[in-house]
C-alpha positions as CSV (number, residue, x, y, z in Angstrom):
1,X,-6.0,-24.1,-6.9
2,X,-3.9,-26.2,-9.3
3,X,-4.3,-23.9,-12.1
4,X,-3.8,-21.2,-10.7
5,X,-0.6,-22.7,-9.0
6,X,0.6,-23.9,-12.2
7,X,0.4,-20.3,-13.2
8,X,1.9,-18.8,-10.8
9,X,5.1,-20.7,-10.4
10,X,8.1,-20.6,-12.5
11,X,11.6,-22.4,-12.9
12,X,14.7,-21.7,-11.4
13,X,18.0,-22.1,-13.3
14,X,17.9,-26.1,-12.9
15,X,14.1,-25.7,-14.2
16,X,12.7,-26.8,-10.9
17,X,9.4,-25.2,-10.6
18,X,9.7,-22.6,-7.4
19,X,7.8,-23.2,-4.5
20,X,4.4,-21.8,-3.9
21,X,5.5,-19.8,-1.2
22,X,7.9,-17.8,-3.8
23,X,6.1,-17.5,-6.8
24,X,7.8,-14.4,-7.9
25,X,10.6,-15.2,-10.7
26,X,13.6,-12.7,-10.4
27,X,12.4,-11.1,-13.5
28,X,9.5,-10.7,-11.8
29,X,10.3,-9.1,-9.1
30,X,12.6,-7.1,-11.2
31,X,9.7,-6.1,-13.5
32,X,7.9,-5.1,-10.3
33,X,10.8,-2.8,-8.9
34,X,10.6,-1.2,-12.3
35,X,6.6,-0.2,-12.2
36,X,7.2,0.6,-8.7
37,X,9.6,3.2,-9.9
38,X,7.5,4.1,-13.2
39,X,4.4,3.0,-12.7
40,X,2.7,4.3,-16.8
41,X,6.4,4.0,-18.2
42,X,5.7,2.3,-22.1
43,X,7.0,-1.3,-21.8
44,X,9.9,-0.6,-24.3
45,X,11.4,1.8,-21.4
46,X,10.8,-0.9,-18.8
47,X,12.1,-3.5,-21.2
48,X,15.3,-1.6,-21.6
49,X,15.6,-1.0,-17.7
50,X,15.5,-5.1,-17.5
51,X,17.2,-6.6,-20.5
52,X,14.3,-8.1,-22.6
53,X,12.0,-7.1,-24.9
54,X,8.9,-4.9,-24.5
55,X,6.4,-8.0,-25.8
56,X,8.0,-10.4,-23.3
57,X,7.8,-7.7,-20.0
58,X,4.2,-7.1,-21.2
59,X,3.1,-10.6,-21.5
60,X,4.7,-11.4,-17.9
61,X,2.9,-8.5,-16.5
62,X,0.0,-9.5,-17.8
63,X,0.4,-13.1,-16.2
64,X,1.2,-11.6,-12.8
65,X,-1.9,-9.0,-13.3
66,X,-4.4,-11.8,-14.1
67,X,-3.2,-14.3,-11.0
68,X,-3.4,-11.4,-9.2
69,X,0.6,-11.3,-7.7
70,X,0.4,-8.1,-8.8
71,X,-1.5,-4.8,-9.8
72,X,-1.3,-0.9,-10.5
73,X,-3.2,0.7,-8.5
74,X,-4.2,5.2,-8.6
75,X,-5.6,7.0,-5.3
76,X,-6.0,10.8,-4.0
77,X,-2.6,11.9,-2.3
78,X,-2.5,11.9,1.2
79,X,-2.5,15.5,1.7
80,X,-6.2,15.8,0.0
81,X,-7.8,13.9,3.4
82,X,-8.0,13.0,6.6
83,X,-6.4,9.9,7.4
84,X,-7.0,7.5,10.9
85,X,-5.6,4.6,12.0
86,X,-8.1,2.4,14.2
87,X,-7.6,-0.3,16.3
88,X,-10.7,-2.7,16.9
89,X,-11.0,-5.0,19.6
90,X,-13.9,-8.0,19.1
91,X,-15.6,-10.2,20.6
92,X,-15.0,-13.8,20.6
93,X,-15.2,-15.3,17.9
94,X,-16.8,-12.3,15.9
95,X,-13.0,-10.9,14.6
96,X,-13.6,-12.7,10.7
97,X,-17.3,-11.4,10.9
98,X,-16.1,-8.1,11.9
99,X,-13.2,-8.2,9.1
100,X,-15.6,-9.0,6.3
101,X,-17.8,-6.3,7.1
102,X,-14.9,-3.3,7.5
103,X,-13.6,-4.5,4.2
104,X,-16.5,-3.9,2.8
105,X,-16.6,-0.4,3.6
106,X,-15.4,2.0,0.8
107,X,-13.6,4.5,2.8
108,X,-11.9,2.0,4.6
109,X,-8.9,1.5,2.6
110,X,-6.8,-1.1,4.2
111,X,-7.7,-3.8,6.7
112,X,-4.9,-6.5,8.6
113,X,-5.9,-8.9,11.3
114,X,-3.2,-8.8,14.2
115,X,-2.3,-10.8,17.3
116,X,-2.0,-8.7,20.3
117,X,-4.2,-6.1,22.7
118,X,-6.6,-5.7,19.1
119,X,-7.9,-8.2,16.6
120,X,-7.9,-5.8,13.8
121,X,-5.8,-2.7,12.4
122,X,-7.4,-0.5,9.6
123,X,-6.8,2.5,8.1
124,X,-9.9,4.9,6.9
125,X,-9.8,7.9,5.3
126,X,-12.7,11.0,5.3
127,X,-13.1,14.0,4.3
128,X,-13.3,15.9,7.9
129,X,-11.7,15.5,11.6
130,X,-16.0,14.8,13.2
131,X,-16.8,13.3,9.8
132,X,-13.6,10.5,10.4
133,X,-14.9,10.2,14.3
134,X,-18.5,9.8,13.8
135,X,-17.5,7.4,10.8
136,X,-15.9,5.1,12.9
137,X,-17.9,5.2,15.8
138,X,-21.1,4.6,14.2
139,X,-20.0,2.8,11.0
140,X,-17.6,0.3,13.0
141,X,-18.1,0.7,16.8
142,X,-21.6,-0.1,16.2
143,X,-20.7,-3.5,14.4
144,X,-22.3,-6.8,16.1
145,X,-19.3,-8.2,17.5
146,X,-17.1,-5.1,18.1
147,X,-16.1,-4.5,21.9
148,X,-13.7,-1.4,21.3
149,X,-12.2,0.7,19.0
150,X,-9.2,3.4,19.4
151,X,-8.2,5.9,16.4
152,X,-5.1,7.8,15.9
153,X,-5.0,10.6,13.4
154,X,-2.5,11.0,10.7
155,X,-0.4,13.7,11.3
156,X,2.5,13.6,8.8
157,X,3.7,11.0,6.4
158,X,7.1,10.6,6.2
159,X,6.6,7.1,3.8
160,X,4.0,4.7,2.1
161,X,3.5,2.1,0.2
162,X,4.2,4.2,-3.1
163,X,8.0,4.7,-1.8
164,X,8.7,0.8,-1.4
165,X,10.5,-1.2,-3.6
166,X,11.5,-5.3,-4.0
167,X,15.0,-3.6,-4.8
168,X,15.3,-6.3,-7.4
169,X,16.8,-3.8,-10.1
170,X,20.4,-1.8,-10.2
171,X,20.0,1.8,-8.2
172,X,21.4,2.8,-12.0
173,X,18.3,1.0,-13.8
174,X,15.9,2.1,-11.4
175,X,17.8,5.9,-11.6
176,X,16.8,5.2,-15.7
177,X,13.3,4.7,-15.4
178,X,12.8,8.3,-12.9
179,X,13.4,7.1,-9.7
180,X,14.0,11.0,-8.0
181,X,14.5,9.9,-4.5
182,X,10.8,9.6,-3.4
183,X,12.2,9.1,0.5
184,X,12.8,12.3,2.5
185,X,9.7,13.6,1.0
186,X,7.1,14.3,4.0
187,X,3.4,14.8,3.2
188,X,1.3,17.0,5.9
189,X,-2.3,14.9,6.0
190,X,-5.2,17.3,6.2
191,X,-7.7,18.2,9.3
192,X,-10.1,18.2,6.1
193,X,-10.5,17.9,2.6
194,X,-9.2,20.1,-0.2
195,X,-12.2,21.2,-2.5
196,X,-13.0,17.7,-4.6
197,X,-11.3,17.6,-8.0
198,X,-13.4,18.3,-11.4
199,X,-15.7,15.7,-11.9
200,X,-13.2,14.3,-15.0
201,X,-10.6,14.3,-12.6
202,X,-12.4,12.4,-10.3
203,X,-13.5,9.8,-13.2
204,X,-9.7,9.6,-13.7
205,X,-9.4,8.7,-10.2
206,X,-11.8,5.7,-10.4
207,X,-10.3,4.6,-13.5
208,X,-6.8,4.3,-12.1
209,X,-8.0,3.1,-8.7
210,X,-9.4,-0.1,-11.0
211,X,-6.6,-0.2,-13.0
212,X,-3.5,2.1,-12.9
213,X,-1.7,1.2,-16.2
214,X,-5.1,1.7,-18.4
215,X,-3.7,3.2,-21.5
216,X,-4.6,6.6,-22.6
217,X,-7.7,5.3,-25.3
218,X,-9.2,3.5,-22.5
219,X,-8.6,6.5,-19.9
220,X,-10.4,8.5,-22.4
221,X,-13.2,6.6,-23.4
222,X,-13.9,5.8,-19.3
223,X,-13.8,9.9,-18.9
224,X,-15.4,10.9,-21.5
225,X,-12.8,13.2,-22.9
226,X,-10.4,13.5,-25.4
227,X,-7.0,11.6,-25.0
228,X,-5.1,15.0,-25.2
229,X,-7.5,16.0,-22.4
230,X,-7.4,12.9,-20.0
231,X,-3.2,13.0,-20.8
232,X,-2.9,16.9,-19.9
233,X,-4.9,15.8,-16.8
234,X,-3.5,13.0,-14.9
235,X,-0.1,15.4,-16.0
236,X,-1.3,18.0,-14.2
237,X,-2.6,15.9,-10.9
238,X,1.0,13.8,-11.0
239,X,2.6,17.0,-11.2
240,X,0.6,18.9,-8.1
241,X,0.9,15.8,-5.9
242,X,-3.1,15.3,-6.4
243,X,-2.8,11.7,-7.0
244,X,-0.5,8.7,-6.6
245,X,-0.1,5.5,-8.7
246,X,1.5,2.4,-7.0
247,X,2.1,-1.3,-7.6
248,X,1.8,-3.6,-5.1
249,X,2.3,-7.2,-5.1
250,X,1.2,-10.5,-2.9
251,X,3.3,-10.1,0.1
252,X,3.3,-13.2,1.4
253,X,4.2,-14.9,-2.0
254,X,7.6,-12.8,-2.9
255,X,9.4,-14.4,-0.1
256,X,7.8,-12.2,3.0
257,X,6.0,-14.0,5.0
258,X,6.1,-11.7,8.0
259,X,4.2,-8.0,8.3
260,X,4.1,-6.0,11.8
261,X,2.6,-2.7,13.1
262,X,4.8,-0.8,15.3
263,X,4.1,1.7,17.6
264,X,6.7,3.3,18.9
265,X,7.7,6.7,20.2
266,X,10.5,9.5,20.3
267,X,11.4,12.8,21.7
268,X,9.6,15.5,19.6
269,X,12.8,17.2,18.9
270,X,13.9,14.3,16.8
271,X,10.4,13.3,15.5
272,X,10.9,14.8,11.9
273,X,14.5,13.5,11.6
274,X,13.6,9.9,12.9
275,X,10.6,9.6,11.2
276,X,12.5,10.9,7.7
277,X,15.5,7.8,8.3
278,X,13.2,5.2,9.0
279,X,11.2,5.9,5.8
280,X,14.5,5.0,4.2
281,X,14.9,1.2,5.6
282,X,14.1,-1.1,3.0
283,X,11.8,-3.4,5.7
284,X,9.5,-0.4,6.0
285,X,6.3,0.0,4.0
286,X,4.7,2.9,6.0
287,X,5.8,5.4,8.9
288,X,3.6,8.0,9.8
289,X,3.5,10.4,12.9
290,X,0.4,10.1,14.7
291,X,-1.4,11.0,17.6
292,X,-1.6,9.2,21.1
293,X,1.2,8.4,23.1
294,X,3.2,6.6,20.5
295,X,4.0,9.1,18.5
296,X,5.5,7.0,15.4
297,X,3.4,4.4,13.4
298,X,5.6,1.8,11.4
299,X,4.4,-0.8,8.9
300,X,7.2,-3.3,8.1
301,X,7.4,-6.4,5.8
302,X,10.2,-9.2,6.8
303,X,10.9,-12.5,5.2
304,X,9.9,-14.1,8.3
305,X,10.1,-13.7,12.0
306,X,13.0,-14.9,12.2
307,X,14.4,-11.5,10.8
308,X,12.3,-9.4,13.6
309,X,14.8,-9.8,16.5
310,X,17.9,-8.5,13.7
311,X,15.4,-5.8,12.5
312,X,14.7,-4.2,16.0
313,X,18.5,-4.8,16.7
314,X,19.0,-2.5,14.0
315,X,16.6,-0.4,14.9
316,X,18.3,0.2,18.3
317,X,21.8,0.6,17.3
318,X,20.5,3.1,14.5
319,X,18.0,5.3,16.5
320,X,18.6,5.4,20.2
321,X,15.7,7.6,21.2
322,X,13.7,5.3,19.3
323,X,11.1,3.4,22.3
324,X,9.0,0.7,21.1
325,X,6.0,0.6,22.9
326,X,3.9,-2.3,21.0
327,X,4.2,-4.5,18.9
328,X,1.3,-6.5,16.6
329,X,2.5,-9.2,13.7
330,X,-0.3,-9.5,10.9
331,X,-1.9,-12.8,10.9
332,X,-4.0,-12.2,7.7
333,X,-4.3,-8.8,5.3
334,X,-7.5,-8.8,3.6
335,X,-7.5,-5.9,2.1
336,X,-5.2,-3.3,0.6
337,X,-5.7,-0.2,-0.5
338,X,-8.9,-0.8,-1.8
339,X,-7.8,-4.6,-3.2
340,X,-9.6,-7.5,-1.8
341,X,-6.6,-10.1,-0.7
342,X,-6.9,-14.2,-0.3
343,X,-4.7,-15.5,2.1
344,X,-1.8,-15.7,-0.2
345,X,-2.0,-12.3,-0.6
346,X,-3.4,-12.2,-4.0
347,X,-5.6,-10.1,-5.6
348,X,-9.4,-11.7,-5.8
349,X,-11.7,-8.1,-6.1
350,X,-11.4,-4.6,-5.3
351,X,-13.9,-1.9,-3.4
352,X,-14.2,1.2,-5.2
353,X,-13.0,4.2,-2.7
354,X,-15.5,6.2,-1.5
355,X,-15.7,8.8,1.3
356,X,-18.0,8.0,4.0
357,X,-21.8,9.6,3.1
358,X,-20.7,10.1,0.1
């Protein structure tokens, strides 16, 4: 723990080393905004967007990529599956037993332990609506320990993880690196799964799910094709909305501590025009319209608690026909899109993504 703490932190202006619970630099988090926004953009481009050099950028990347504070990660596009959000319920005593296990499981993408009515909050992707319900009844229901599970589908994405940013750079620096207003763009998820891409496309896939900045030799050689081939490829999928490259970073380590799920619900008539604003606020990481009663699902990161009375303030004044109906804070998130997460948030191993029976 002390090397890795020693690597981590940096110095402030007065070269005190910042605390532990910040270990992100403001070139750091700058340099994260910027592969947020670009995620393959050469490190002379992302250099220029930040005011230093490509070698220094790269070798602080590098340093953030090998703590694990940070990392590039490649998946299939919402629209190619059918996406659930389930709520388990355990047992006593069984919740870290029943959390190990669901990480473990390659189709289940994300997983974050919550206070409240359920003990756990995951979200699972498959390839069909009765391949997503037999899934989870039989693949987590069953689970010694479990008591209960609830799903609700994914019905339309209106934000995601992809779209957030540390807004640590200039809206002109970030507008220099490509940034083409990803907000306002919703994303219909599937009843079931497009035909599965080419088998070099899915090779892609894997490759960028391990590592999303992997440079066009290395794509290649993992592929087994050509680097003309494996660049006209990911081209072509970036371009058709096939696939999506993000980079995420150790929550609680940048300076937000707190993470909630809200469930929360609106008149239909102003489902598609709440869902589109909320996607907008900085605090959210994911808003999704889903099934049930609640008919909006929010995923929010705050720099503490202390910020959720001021965020649902806002949320009030802004959208009136907004009705929160529940509330969950994340106590732990152990995994993230397919990244295995300490309790510091960092990086520590990663499941490939696989579709159940696959």
């Amino acid at each position: 723990m002390t090397e890795l703490r020693a690597q981590t932190q940096e110095s402030d202006a007065s070269g005190s080393p910042l605390p532990e619970s910040r270990a992100f630099s403001e070139l750091d988090l700058a340099l994260v905004d910027a592969l947020q926004t670009a995620p393959r953009a050469p490190w002379t481009r992302i250099g220029r967007a930040l005011g230093v050099d490509a070698t220094t950028v790269a070798r602080r990347w590098e340093r953030l990529r090998d703590s694990g504070l940070a990392w590039i990660t490649g998946y299939d596009a919402a629209r190619t599956a059918t996406v659930g959000y389930v709520e388990v319920r355990c047992r006593p005593r069984s919740a870290a037993a029943v959390s190990a296990a669901v990480a473990r499981l390659p189709w289940v993408f994300s997983v974050e332990e919550t206070d409240g009515a359920h003990d756990l909050f995951l979200s699972v992707v498959a390839t069909d609506l009765p391949t997503l319900g037999r899934s989870v009844r039989e693949a987590i229901g069953a689970l010694p320990g479990v008591r209960a599970v609830r799903t609700r589908l994914g019905i339309t994405q209106y934000g995601e993880g992809s779209d957030w940013r540390t807004r640590a750079l200039e809206p002109a620096d970030r507008a220099a690196l490509g940034e083409r207003g990803r907000h306002g763009r919703t994303t219909e998820y599937s009843t079931h799964m497009y035909d599965r891409p080419a088998s070099e496309d899915q090779a892609l896939l894997a490759a960028l799910a391990e590592d999303g900045r992997l440079g066009w030799t290395e794509l290649a050689a993992r592929t087994g094709v050509g680097e003309h081939a494996a660049r006209r490829r990911l081209g072509r999928m970036l371009r058709e909305g096939a696939v999506t490259i993000r980079c995420d970073l150790a929550r609680p380590l940048a300076g937000l501590s707190a993470a909630l799920v809200y469930r929360a619900r609106v008149p239909h008539g102003e489902l598609e025009r709440t869902g589109a604003a909320l996607a907008r606020l900085e605090q959210v990481r994911l808003c999704a319209s889903v099934s049930g009663p609640h008919n909006l699902l929010l995923g929010v990161w705050l720099p503490g608690l202390a910020a959720v009375a001021v965020f649902e303030s806002h949320l009030a004044d802004r959208f009136p026909a907004l009705e929160i109906g529940d509330r969950a804070v994340v106590l732990d998130s152990p995994k993230r899109m397919g990244r295995l997460l300490d309790q510091r948030g960092r990086a520590i191993g990663r499941i490939p993504f696989g579709l159940p029976g696959a």
